[in-house]
TILOTOR-717401 format. One record per residue: residue in one letter; residue number from 1; x, y, z of N, C-alpha, C, O in turn. Coordinates in steps of 0.001 Angstrom, whole numbers, plus 500000, padded with zeros to 6 digits. Example, Ala and Ser with C-alpha at 12.3 -4.5 7.8 and 13.67 -1.06 7.14 Angstrom:
<pts>
{"A"; 1; {513190; 494310; 507800}; {512300; 495500; 507800}; {513200; 496700; 507800}; {514236; 496681; 508465}} {"S"; 2; {512850; 497750; 507080}; {513670; 498940; 507140}; {512900; 500030; 507870}; {513409; 501138; 508039}} 
</pts>
This chain:
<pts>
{"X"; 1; {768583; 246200; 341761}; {768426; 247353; 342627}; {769256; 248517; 342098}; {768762; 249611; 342371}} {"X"; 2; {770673; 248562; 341241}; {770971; 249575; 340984}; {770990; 249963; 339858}; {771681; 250946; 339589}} {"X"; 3; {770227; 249299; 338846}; {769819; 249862; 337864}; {768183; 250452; 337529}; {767589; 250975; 336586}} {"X"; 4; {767875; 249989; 338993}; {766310; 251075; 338683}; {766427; 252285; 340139}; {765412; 252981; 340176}} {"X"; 5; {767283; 252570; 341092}; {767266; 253313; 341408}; {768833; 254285; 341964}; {769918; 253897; 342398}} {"X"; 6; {768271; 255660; 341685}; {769856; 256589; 342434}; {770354; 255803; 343088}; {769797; 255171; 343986}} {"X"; 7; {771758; 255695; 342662}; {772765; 255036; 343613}; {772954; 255931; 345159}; {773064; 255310; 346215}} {"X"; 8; {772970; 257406; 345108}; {772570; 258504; 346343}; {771382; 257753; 346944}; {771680; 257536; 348118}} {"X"; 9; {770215; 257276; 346682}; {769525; 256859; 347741}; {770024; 255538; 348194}; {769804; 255425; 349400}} {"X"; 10; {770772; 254207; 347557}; {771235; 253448; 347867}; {772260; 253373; 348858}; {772501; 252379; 349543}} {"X"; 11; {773063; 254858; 348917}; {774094; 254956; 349427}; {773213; 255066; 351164}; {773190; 254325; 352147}} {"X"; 12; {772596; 256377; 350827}; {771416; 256691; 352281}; {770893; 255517; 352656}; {770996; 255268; 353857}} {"X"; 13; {770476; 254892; 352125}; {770274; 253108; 352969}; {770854; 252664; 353477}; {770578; 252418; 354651}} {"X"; 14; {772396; 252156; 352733}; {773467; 251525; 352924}; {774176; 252290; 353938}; {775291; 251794; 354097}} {"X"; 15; {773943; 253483; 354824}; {774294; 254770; 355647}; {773448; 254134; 356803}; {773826; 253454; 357758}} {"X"; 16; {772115; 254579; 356419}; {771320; 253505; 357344}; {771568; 252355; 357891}; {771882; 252650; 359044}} {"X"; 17; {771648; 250697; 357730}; {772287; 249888; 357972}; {773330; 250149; 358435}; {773435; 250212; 359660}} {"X"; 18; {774319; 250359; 357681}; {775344; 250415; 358733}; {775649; 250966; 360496}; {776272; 250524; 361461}} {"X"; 19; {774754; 252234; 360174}; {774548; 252669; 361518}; {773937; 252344; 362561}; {774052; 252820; 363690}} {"X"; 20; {772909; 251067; 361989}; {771759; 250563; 363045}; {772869; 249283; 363646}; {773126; 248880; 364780}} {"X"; 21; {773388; 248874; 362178}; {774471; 247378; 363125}; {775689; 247600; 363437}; {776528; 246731; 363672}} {"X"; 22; {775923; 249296; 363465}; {777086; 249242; 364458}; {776259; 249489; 366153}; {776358; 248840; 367195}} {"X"; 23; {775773; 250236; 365935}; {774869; 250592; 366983}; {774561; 249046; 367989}; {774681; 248737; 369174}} {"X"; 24; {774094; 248342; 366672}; {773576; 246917; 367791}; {774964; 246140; 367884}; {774867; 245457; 368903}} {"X"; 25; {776105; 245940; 367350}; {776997; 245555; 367648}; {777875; 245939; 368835}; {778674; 245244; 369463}} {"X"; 26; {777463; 247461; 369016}; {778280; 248146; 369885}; {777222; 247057; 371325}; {777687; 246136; 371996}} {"X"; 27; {776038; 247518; 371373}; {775509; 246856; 372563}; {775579; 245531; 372916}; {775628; 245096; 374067}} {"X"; 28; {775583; 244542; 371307}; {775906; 243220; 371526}; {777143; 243074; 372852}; {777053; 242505; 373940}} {"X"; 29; {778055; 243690; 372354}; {779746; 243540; 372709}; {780033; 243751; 374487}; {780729; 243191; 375333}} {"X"; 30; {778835; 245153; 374450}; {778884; 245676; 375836}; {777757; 244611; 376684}; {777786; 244818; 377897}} {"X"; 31; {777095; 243870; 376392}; {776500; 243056; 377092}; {777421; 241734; 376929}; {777221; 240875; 377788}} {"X"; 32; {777877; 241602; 376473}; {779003; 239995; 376433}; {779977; 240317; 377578}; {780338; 239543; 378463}} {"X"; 33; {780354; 241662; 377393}; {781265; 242221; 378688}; {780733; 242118; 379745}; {781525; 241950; 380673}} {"X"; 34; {779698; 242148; 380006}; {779268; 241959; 381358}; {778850; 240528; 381983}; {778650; 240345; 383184}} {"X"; 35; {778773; 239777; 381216}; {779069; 238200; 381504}; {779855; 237904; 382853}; {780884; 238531; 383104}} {"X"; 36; {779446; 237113; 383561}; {780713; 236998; 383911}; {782167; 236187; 384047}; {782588; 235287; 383319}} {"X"; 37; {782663; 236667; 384967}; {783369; 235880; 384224}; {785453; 236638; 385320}; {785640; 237797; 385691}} {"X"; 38; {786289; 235671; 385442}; {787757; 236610; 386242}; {788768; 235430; 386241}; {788917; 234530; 385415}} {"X"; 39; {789424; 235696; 387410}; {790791; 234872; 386709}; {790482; 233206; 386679}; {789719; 232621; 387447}} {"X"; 40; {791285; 232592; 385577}; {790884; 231268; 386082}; {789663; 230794; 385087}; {789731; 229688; 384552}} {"X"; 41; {788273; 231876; 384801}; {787509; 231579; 384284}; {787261; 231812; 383326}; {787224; 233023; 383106}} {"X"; 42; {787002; 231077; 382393}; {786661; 231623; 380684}; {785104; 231882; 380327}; {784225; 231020; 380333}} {"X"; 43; {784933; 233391; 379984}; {784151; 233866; 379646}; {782943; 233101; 378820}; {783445; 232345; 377987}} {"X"; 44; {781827; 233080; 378806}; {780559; 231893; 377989}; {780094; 233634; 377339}; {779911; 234759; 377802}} {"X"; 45; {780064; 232849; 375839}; {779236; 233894; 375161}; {777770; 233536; 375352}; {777455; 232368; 375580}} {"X"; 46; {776750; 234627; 375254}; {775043; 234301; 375111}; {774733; 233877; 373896}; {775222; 234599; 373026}} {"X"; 47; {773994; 232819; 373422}; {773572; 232443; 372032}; {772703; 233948; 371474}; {772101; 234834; 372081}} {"X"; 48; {772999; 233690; 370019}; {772522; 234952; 369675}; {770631; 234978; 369573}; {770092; 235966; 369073}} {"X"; 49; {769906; 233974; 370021}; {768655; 234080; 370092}; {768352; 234827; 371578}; {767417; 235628; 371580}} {"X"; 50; {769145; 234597; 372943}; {769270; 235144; 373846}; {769794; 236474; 373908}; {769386; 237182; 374827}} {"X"; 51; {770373; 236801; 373343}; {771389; 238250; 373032}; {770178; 239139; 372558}; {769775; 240215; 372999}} {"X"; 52; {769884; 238633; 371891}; {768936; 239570; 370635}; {767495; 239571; 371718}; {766768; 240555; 371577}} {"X"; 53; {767217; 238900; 372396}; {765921; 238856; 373429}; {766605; 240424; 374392}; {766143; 241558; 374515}} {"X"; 54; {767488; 239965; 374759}; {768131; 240958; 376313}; {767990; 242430; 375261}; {767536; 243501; 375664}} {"X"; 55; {768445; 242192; 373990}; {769009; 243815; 373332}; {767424; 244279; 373043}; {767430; 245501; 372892}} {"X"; 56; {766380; 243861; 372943}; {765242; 244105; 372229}; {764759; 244927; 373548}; {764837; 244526; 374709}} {"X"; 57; {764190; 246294; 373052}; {763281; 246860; 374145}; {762440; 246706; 374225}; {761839; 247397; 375048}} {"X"; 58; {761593; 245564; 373363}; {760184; 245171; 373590}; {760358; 243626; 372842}; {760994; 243306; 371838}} {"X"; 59; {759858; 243149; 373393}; {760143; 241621; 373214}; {759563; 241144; 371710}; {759903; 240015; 371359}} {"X"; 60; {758636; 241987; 370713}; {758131; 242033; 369391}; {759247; 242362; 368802}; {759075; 242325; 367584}} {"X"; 61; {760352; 242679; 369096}; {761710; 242865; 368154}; {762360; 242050; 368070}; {762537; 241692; 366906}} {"X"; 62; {762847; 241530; 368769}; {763845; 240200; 369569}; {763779; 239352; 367891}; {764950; 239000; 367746}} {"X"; 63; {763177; 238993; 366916}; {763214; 238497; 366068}; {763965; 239298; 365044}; {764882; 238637; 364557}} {"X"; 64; {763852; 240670; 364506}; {764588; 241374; 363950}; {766202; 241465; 364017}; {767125; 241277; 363223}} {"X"; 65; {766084; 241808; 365221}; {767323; 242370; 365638}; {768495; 240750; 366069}; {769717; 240785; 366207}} {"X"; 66; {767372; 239215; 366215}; {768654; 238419; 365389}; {768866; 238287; 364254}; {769766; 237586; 363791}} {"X"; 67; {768222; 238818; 363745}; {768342; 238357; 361790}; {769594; 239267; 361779}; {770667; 238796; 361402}} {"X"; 68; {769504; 240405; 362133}; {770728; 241306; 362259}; {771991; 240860; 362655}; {772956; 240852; 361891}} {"X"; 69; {772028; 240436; 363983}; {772769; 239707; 365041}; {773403; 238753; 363738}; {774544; 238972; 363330}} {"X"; 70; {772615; 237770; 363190}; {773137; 236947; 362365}; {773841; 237134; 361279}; {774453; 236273; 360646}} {"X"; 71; {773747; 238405; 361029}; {774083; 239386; 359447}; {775663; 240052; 359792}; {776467; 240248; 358880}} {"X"; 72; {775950; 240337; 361111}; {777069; 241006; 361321}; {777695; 240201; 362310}; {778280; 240824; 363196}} {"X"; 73; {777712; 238671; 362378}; {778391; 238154; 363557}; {779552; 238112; 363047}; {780224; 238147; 364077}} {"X"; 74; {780340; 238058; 362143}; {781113; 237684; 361641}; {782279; 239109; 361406}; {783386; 239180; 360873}} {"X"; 75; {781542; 239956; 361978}; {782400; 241133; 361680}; {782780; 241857; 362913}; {782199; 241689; 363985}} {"X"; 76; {783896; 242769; 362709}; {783886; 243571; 364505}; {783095; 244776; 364349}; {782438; 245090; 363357}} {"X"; 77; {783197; 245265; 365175}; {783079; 246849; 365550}; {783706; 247601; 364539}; {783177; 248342; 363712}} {"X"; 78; {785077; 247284; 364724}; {785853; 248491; 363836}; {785900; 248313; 362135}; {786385; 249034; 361262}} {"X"; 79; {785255; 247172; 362086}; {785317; 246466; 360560}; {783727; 247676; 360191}; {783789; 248417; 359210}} {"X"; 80; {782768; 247683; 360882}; {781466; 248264; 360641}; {781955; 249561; 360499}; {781817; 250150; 359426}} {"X"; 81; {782561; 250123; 361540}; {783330; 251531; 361011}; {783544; 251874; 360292}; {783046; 252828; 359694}} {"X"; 82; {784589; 251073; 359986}; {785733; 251452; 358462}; {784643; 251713; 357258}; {784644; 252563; 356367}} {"X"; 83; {783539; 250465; 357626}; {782652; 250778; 356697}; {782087; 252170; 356247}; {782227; 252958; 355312}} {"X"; 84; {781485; 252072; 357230}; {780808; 253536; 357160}; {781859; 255008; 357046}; {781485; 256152; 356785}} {"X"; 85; {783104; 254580; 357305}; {783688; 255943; 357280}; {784042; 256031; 355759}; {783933; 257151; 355260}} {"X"; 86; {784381; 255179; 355090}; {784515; 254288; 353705}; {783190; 254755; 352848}; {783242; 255093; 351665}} {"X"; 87; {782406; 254729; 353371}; {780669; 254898; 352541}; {780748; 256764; 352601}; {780557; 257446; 351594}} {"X"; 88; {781065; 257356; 353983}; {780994; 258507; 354132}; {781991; 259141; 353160}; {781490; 260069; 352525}} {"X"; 89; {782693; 258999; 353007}; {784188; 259558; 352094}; {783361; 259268; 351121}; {782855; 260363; 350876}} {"X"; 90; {782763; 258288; 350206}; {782659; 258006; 348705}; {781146; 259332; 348551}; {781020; 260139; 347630}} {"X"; 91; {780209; 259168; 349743}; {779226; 260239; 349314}; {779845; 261645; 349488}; {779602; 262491; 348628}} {"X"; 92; {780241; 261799; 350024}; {781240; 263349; 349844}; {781701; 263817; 348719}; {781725; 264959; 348259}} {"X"; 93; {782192; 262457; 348186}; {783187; 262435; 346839}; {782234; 262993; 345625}; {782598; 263900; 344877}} {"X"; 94; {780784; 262234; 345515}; {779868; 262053; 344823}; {779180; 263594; 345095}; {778938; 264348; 344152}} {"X"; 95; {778911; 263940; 346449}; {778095; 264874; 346718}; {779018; 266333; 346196}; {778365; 267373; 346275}} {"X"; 96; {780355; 266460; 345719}; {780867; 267280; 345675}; {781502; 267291; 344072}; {782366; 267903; 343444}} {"X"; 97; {780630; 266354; 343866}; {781150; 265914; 342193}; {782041; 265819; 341590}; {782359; 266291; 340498}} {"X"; 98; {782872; 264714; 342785}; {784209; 264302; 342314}; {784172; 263287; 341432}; {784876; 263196; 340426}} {"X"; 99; {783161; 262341; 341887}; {782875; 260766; 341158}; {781652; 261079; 340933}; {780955; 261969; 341421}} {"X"; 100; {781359; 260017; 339892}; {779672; 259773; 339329}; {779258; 258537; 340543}; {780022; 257610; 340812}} {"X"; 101; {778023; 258720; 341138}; {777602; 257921; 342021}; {777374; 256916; 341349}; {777023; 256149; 342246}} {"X"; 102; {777287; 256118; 340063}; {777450; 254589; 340350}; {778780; 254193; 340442}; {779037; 253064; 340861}} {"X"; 103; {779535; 254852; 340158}; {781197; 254686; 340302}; {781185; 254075; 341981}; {781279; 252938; 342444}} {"X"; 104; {781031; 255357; 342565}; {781268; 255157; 344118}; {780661; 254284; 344696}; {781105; 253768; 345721}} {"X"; 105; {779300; 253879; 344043}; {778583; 252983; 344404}; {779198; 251269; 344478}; {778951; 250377; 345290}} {"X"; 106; {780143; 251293; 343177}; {780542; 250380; 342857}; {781880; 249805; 343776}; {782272; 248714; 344190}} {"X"; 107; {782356; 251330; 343830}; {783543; 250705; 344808}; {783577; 250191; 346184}; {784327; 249481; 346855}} {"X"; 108; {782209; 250977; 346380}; {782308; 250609; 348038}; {782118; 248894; 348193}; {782661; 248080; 348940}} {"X"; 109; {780909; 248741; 346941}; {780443; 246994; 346831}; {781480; 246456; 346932}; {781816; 245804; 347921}} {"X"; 110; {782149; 246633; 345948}; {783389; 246113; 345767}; {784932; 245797; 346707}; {785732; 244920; 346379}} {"X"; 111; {785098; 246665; 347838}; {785733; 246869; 348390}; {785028; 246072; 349765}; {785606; 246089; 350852}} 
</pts>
């Protein structure tokens, strides 16, 4: 993939993604919060085939959006951030021709 295309459009993808699974992470998180759940009682997470049903606005998604679910369980909120604020800084860098975009490209992989 990054030797047949602009690392700038890779980056705009990789911009993409990130923003769709913070987005669904953010809602994952805010629907786990509402569980219930108070003193005394320990909170039950929803399996992520159920999660991903409740988050889907039409029930033809609900399959997507666990593949997703499954892709970022392992990460937080603020970890997806960093990302993207991390991706945003390196295209700036690139867009202002500080770095050569496979450079930046490389670091973000890398990092």
């Amino acid at each position: 993939m990054l030797s047949r295309q602009n690392a700038i459009q890779i980056m705009a993808a990789l911009q993409t993604f990130l923003s769709r699974w913070l987005q669904l992470k953010s809602d994952a998180d805010k629907l786990q919060a509402k569980l219930p759940g108070g003193a005394g009682v320990q909170r039950k997470s929803l399996p992520i085939n159920e999660l991903a049903r409740r988050l889907a606005p039409d029930g033809r998604s609900a399959w997507m959006i666990q593949q997703n679910l499954e892709r970022i369980k392992n990460l937080t909120a603020e970890q997806l951030a960093a990302k993207k604020v991390q991706l945003c800084a390196l295209e700036r860098m690139v867009k202002f021709g500080e770095m050569p975009d496979y450079q930046a490209l490389t670091i973000f992989i890398a990092a």
